[in-house]
N, C-alpha and C positions, 0 to 999 in steps of 0.2 A: 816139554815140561808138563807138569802138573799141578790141577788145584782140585780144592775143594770146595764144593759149594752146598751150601746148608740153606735149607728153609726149615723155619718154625710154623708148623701149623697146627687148626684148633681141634682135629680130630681125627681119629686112626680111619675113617674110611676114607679122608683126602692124604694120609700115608701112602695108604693103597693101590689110591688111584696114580700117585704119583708114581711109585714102584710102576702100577700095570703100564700106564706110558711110556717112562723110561726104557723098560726092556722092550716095548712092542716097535720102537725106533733104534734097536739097538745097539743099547747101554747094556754091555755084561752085567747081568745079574749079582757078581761079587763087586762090586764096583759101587752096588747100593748099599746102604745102611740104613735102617729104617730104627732109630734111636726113643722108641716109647717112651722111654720114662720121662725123656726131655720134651718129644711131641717133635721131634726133628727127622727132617729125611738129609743126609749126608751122598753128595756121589763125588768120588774120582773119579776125575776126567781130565784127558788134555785139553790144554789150549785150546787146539781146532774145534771143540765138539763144546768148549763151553758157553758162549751162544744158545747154543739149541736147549742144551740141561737147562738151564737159565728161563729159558721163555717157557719150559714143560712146567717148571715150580710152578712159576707166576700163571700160569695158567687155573693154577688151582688153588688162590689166593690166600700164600703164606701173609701169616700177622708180622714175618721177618726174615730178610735173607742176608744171610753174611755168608 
């Protein structure tokens, strides 16, 4: 199965960073979503892998993750 996991954060260079981690541990590249006008980074992912997506966000301290 799958979810989504979203963090809000305060600016497109910690988008970024989170994109360049996610795929450098990889997270397929379509799988991110990188949602500007919201300030949100968006990944699909399984189950098994959402842990780690998880601890990549918080790494780079979203203001919110749902």
């Amino acid at each position: 199965m799958t979810k989504t996991v979203t963090g809000d954060f305060s600016s497109k260079d910690a988008m970024e960073n989170v994109l360049d981690d996610l795929v450098s541990v990889g997270i397929p590249r379509e799988n991110v979503f990188l949602a500007t006008e919201q300030m949100q980074v968006k990944v699909i992912t399984p189950d098994v892998t959402e842990r780690e997506v998880t601890e990549i966000l918080m790494r780079h301290n979203p203001t919110k993750m749902h």
